[in-house]
Each structure stands twice: as C-alpha cells, then as structure tokens.
C-alpha positions in Angstrom: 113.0 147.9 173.2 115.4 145.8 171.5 116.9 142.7 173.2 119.9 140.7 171.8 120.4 137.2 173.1 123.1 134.8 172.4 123.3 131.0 172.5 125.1 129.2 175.3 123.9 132.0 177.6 121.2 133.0 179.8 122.7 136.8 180.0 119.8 139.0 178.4 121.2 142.2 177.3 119.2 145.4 176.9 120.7 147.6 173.7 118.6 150.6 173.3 115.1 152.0 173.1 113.4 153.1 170.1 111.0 155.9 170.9 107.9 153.7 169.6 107.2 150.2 168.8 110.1 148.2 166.7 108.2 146.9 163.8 111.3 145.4 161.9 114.6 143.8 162.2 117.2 142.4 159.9 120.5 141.1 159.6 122.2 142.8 156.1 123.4 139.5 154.1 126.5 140.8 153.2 127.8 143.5 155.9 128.3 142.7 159.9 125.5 145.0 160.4 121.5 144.5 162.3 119.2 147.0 160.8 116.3 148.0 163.2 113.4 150.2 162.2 110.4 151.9 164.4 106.7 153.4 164.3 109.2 156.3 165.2 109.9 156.8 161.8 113.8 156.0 162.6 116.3 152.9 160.9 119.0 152.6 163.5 122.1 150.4 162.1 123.9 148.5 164.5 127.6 146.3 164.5 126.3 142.9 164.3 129.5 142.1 166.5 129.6 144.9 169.3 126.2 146.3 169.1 127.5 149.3 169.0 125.3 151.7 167.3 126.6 152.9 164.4 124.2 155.5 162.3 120.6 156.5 162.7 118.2 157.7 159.9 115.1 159.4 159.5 113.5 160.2 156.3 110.8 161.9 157.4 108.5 159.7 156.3 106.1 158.2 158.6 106.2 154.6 160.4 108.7 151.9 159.5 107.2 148.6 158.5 109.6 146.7 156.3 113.5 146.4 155.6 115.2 144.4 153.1 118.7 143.9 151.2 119.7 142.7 148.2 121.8 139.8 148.6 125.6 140.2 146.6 125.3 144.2 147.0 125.2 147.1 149.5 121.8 148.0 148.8 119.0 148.2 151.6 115.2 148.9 150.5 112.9 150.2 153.4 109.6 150.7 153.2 107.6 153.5 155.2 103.7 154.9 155.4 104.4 157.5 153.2 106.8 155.9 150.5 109.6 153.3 149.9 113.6 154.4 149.7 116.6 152.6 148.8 119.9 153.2 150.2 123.4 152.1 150.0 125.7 150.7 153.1 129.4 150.6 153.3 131.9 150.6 150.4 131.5 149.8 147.5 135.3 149.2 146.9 135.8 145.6 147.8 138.7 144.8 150.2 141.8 143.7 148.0 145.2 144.3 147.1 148.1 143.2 145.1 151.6 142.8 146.0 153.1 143.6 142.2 156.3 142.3 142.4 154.9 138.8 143.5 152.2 138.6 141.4 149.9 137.7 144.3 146.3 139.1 145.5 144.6 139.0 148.4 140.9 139.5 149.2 138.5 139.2 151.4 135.0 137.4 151.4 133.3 138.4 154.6 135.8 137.9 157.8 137.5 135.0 155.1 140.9 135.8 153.5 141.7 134.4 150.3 145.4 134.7 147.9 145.6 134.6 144.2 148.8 133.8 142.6 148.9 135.2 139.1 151.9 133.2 138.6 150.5 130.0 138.9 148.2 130.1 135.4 148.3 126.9 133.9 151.4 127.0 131.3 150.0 128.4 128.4 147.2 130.5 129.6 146.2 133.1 126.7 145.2 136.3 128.8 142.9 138.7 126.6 142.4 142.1 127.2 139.2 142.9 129.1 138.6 139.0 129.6 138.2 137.6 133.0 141.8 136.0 134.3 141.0 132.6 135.1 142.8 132.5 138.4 142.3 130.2 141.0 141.7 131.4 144.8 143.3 129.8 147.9 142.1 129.8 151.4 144.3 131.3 153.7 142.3 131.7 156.8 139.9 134.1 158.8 140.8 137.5 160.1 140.1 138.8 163.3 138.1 141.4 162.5 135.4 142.1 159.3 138.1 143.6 156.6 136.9 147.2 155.0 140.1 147.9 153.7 143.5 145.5 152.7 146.9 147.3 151.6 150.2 145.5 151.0 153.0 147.4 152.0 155.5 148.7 149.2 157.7 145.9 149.3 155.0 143.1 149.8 156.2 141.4 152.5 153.5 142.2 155.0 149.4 143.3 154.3 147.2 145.1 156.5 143.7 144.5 157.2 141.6 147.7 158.9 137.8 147.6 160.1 135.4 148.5 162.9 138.1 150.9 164.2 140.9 148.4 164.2 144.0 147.5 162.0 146.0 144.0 162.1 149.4 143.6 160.1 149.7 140.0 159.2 152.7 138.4 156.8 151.5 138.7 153.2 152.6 135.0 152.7 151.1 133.1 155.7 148.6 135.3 157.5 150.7 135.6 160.5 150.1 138.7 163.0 152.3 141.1 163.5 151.3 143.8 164.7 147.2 145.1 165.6 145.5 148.1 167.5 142.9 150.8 167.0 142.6 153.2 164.6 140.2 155.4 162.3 142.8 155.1 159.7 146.1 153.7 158.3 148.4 154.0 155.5 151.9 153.3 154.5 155.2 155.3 154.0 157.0 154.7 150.7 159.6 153.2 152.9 158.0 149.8 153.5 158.7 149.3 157.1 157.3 152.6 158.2 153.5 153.8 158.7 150.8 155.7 160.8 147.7 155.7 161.9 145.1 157.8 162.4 144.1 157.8 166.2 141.3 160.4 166.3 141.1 163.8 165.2 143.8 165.2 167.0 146.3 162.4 167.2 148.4 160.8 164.2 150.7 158.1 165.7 154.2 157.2 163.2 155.7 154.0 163.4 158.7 152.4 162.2 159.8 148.3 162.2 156.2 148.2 164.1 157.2 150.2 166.9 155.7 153.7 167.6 158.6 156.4 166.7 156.6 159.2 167.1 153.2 160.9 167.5 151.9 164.6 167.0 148.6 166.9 167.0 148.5 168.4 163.4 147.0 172.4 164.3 144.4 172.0 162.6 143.5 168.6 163.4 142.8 165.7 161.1 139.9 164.0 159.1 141.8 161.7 157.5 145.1 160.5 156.4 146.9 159.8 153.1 150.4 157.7 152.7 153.1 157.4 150.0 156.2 159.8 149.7 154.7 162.3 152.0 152.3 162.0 155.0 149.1 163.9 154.0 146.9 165.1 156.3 143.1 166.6 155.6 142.7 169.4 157.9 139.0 168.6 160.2 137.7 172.6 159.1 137.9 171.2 155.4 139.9 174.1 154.5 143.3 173.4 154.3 145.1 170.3 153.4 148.6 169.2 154.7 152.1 167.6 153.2 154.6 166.5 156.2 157.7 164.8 156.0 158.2 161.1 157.4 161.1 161.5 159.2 160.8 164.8 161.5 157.2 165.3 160.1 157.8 169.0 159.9 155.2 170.7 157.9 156.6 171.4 154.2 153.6 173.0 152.9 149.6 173.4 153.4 147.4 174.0 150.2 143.8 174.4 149.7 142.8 171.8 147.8 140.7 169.1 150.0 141.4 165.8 148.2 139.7 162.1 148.5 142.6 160.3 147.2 146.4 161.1 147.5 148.8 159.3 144.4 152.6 159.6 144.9 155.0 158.4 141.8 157.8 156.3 143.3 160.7 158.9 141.8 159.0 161.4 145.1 158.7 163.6 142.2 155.1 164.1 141.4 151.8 163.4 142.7 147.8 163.6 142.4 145.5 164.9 144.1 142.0 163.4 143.1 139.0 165.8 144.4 135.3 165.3 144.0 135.3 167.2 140.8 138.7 167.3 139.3 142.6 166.1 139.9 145.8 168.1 140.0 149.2 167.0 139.3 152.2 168.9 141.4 155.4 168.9 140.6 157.7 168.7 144.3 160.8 170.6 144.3 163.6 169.1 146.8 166.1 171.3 146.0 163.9 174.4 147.0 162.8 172.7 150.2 166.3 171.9 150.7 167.4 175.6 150.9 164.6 177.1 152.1 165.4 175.1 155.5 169.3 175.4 155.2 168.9 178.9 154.7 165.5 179.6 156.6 164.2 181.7 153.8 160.9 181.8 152.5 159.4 179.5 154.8 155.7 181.0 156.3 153.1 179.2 158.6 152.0 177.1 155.8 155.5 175.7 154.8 157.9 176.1 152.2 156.3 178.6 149.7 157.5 177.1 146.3 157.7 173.5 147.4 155.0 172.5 144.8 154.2 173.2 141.5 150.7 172.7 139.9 151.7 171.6 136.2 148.5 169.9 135.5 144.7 170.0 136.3 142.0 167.6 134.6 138.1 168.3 135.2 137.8 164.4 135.7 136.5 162.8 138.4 139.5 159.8 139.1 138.3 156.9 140.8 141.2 154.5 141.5 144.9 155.0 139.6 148.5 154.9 139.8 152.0 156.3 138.8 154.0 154.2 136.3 157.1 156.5 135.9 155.7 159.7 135.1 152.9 158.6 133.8 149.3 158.5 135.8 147.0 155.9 135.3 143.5 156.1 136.6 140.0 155.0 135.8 137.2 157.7 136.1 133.6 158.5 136.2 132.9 157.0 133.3 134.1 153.6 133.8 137.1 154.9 131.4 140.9 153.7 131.7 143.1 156.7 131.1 146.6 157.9 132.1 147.7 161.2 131.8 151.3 162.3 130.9 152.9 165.5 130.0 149.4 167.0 129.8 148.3 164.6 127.7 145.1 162.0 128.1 145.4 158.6 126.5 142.2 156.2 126.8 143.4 152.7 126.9 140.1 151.1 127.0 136.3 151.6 128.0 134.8 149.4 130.6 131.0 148.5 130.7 130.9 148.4 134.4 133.1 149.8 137.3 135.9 148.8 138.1 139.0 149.1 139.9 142.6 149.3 139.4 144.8 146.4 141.4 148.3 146.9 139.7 150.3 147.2 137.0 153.4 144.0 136.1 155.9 145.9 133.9 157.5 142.6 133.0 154.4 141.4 131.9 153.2 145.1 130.3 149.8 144.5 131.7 147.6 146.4 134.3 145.4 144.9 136.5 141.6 145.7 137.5 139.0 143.9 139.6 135.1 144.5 140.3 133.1 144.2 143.4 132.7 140.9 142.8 136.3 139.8 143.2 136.7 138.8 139.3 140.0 139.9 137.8 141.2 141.2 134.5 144.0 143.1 132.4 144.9 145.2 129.5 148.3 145.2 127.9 150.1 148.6 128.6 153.5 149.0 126.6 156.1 149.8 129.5 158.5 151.1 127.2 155.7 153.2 125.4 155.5 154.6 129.1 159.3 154.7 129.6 159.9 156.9 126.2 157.0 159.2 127.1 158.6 160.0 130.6 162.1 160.0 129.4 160.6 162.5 127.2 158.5 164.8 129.6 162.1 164.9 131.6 163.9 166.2 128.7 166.3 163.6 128.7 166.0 162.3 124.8 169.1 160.2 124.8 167.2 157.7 127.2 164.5 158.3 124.9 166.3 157.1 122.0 167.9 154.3 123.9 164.2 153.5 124.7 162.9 153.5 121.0 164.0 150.8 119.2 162.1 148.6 121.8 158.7 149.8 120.8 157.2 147.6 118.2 156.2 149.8 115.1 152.6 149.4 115.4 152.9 151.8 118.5 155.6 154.4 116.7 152.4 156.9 115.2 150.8 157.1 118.8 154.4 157.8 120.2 154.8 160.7 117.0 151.4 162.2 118.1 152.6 162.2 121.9 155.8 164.3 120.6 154.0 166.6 118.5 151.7 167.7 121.2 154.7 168.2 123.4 155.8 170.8 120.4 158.8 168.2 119.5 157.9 168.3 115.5 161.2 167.2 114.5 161.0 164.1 116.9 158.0 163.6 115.8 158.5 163.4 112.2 161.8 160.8 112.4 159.2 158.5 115.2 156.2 158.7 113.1 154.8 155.2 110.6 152.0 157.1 109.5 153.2 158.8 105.5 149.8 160.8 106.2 151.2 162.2 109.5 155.0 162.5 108.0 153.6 164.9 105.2 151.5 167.2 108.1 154.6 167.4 110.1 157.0 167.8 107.3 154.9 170.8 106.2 154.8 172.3 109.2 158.1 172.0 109.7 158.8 173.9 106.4 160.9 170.5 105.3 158.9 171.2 101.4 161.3 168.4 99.5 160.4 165.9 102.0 157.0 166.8 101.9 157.3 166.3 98.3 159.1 162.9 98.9 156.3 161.7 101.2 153.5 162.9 98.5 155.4 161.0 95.5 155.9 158.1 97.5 151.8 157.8 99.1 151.2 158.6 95.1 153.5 155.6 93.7 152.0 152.9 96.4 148.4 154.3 95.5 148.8 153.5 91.7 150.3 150.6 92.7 146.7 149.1 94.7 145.1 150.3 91.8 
C-alpha cells in the first residue's frame, strides 16, 4: 500500500494498492512525477501533484527492486530479477517559444518561466552560425501549472502554457492571466485572437477574443488537434484526417494521411503534413472551394473534392519546421536543417545533436534553434534568396527580377542551380557567377557562340594564373 503524507497535516491519505510488496519509490528529478515499483513486477507512475495515476508498466520481468533517473534528462533506469531496462518519460521537446516579431523567447525551467530578449545583445555582439547566442534570461515568475507545451499566438501579444490537462493564456509581456481551463489540447488560428481546444474525444470547443463562439462533435471524433490556417482534426479510428474552416468550421475536405505535425504558410496557400515516415506538401485551392459551395457541385461526404493538391512528397522524417514564403524549413532525422521549395531540398547546415527550430527574423536573415537544454543559436538564411525562389515557384519573374539585384553575388550560382532545376535555362544562364555553369547551360541551350565566348574567356584567365 502506498501512503502519501504532507507537512502541516495529520490527514493520511490512502492512494492505491500494489498487488505485492512496494520495494521502491522515487521522485523523477526533472518531471512532476513519483515512480513506484512492486514484487508485482509493475512501475506505476503517478502526478507528483494530484496523485493521479498516470501509466502503469509491466515488462514481464520478475520483481522490482530499484528505480533511478538521470538527472538533466527524461531517462528512468529500473532494475528487475530478471534484467535491467531504461526508459524515457515525457517530451523531449522542451517547453519554449518565440514571439518573431519581438525578438523575445520564453521558456520554462520546471513550473518557473523565464524571457529572452534577443534584442538586448550587448551593442556589438558578433552572432556566428551554429555558435551558442549569448543571451541573457529574465525571471518572470511561476506558472500555475508544470508547462509541457508554450505557444505564442501569431501576433505575440499573448502565450499559452498547457499541462496536466490544463491550458492558461497569460500576456506575453508580463505573465498576466487571461484566460485558463481544461483541455487535452490547444492550438491557435492564424487569426491571433481566435483558438480551440481539444476537450475530449468527441468535443472541440472554438473561441474567439477568449470567449467560446462555438463547439462541435467531429463524426469521427478526435485524437488530436492541429492549428494555423485551417483547424485540423486527426480522426480517433486513425483513418482519416480532417481540414475545417474557422469560421463555420464546415468540413472542406478529409484525406488519408494521419499526420504528427500540421505546418500552414501564412499566404493560406500551402501546407505540410509531417507523418512518421515522410511529409507532403498540398497546394489549397480557394477558388475551387469557393464554387464548389456557391454552386453545390462536387462536394461528397468528405468535402470539397479538389480542394487540395499534393505537389510534393519527401521520404524524410521532419522533426520541427516552418514556412518562410513558400519556402519550408524543417530539421529532420538526421539532425539536418533543410527547407524544401519548388521540389527542391537545400541543406543549410548539419547539426551534431538535436535540435529544434524556434523562428526565423527576416530583418535579421537568421533562423533560430534551441536544444533541450534551453541553449540558443542561429544560421544566416538570405530572405531575399527565399523571396526570389518563391517569386519564382509563383511564376511571377518580374518580382523575381525586382528581387535580384539584392542578392549578394556569392549566392547568384546556388540561385542559377535552383532555376535550372525548375527547367528555367535561360534564367539560369543570365543569374549564374559560375563560367563553368554558364558554358553547361549555354550548351544546352544550343547558344554555341556564347559557349565559345565563355570557353575563350575561362582559357584567357587560365593562361593568365599560369
């Protein structure tokens, strides 16, 4: 039998029986969890706050004698009759989030919140890339409840805090409630002042300037929830996956694909769909959706038939990312930062250890990661490298050439090598720094006198090294 007793108080209250002897206890270092293991051959894991009994495991092997976590991480060694195993607790994510258009983070260390101002760097910081940003954390108080997850909202004015079934809104800037109440899940509309929550399986609650506008039973109920553009919804069967739309949440299409993790670009336009194996791009037709409910054409039990359109599919496993224009930015698997763009995969750097992407500052061209242990860094990312490669993938080449002349030259032959594998030579070839990579696109191009021009002059700057 286990007993927990609490200072200040004589009130002795009975928890829950093991089915033999308890022959260890332990409070994780890190999480708000009690660990409690039996002759049974069971490790019960309770809320160090409610008690509440939250999972129970059995190995199969033998009696429980030991239990023991390694401080600073989420793993938990226990040690049996018949063997030892090691097993991890909670998230690995750590909770943070960045409001990008203020520059400021906020995380959490335990129930403690903390803010990081990016814009406070002593004048004349030198930030390198993949170097630790020597930032500087303030305290800003503690939070009601243990923080799993922090997300600002889009426009940064407010952050909210979710854990042990529970969510809490607070002002970004001075911790100050606004709003709190129970839920498995929450996430945020693209419009800043809107946002649900899931309730349980069968209930998703929609609220708007923190009061409840509207709540509704999806038909094949819910397992989770995902924000942005759209209100996603992950059907409870596993089987079917659903797009709704804020403001009526009417049903605008169901697919098949059963995603972890939901990215919307801000244009509304595209957006990823991150699996356990690979991630798709879709293309979202308004227009279509438009009709097809002015008209009430084409529109069957799983929404609007041609509302999306698949234009890209990567066998990569994305871990966190994020739309700059049209361009996707995500780290995978492999502790890789890639972005993805008119079919395209650029690596911008390799990382030695996970990590996880905060935000990107386009007037500072850099993006921002962190690691579980709350340490921050960057990598410079060209916005209008980005700009010209979206301009591009929307056909519209006079921005693109409005965009050009801002891209330093260095960065002109990766830009030529992005055309060319669009199938814009021609681009290509007047973009391009590299003489090597003007005579292969001249060539192919059938341009032979230029081809010539570009051979004379590599010839006339080679026998004038020598």
């Amino acid at each position: 039998m286990i007993v927990l007793l609490k200072f200040g108080t004589t009130r002795i209250k009975p928890v829950f029986r093991h089915a033999q002897n308890v022959s260890a206890v332990s409070f994780h270092p890190e999480l708000p969890i009690l660990l409690t293991g039996s002759e049974d051959g069971t490790v019960r894991i309770w809320h160090a706050g409610t008690y509440r009994l939250e999972f129970s495991l059995n190995y199969g092997f033998e009696r429980v004698w030991t239990i023991s976590s390694l401080h600073g991480s989420n793993n938990v060694a226990i040690g049996y009759d018949e063997g030892t195993i090691m097993i991890k607790i909670g998230r690995e994510e750590p909770a943070i989030s960045m409001d990008v258009s203020g520059g400021k983070i906020i995380w959490a260390k335990h129930s403690e919140m903390q803010q990081v101002n990016l814009k406070a760097l002593p004048e004349g910081t030198e930030i390198k890339d993949g170097e630790r940003v020597p930032v500087v954390a303030k305290d800003m108080g503690s939070c009601e409840i243990y923080p799993q997850t922090i997300a600002h909202n889009p426009n940064g004015r407010f952050v909210v805090v979710c854990g042990d079934g529970e969510y809490i809104i607070y002002t970004s800037m001075a911790l100050r409630n606004k709003a709190f109440g129970t839920a498995q899940e929450f996430v945020w509309a693209l419009d800043s002042s809107e946002y649900a929550t899931l309730e349980n399986s069968s209930t998703i609650r929609v609220f708007k300037n923190f009061k409840e506008r509207k709540n509704f039973r999806p038909e094949y109920g819910a397992e989770g929830i995902f924000g942005g553009f759209m209100l996603g919804v992950k059907s409870i069967s596993g089987m079917a996956f659903s797009f709704y739309d804020w403001e009526q949440l009417e049903l605008i299409r169901r697919i098949e694909i059963q995603p972890r993790h939901v990215y919307w670009a801000d244009s509304g336009n595209l957006v990823c769909l991150a699996t356990d194996e690979s991630y798709y791009i879709l293309r979202y037709n308004s227009n279509i959706v438009i009709n097809a409910r002015a008209n009430n054409t084409n529109i069957t039990e799983d929404g609007v038939e041609d509302a999306f359109e698949v234009v890209g599919e990567v066998n990569e496993i994305v871990k966190t990312g994020l739309w700059v224009g049209d361009c996707f930015i995500y780290t995978n698997s492999l502790n890789r930062i890639n972005y993805y763009v008119g079919g395209e995969i650029v690596t911008i750097s390799h990382l030695d250890h996970t990590m996880y992407i905060l935000g990107y500052v386009a007037k500072e061209n850099r993006l921002y990661l962190n690691d579980k242990e709350l340490n921050v860094v960057s990598y410079s990312l060209l916005l209008p490298v980005l700009e010209y490669q979206t301009a591009v993938m929307r056909g519209d080449f006079e921005t693109a050439d409005q965009i050009l002349p801002t891209i330093p030259q260095e960065h002109r032959t990766r830009v030529a090598h992005f055309l060319e594998k669009q199938g814009f030579k021609q681009q290509a070839l007047a973009v391009s720094t590299e003489p090597e990579h003007k005579f292969e696109l001249a060539l192919a191009l059938g341009e032979l006198r230029r081809a010539q021009q570009l051979a004379e002059e590599a010839a006339i700057a080679e026998g004038g090294q020598d």
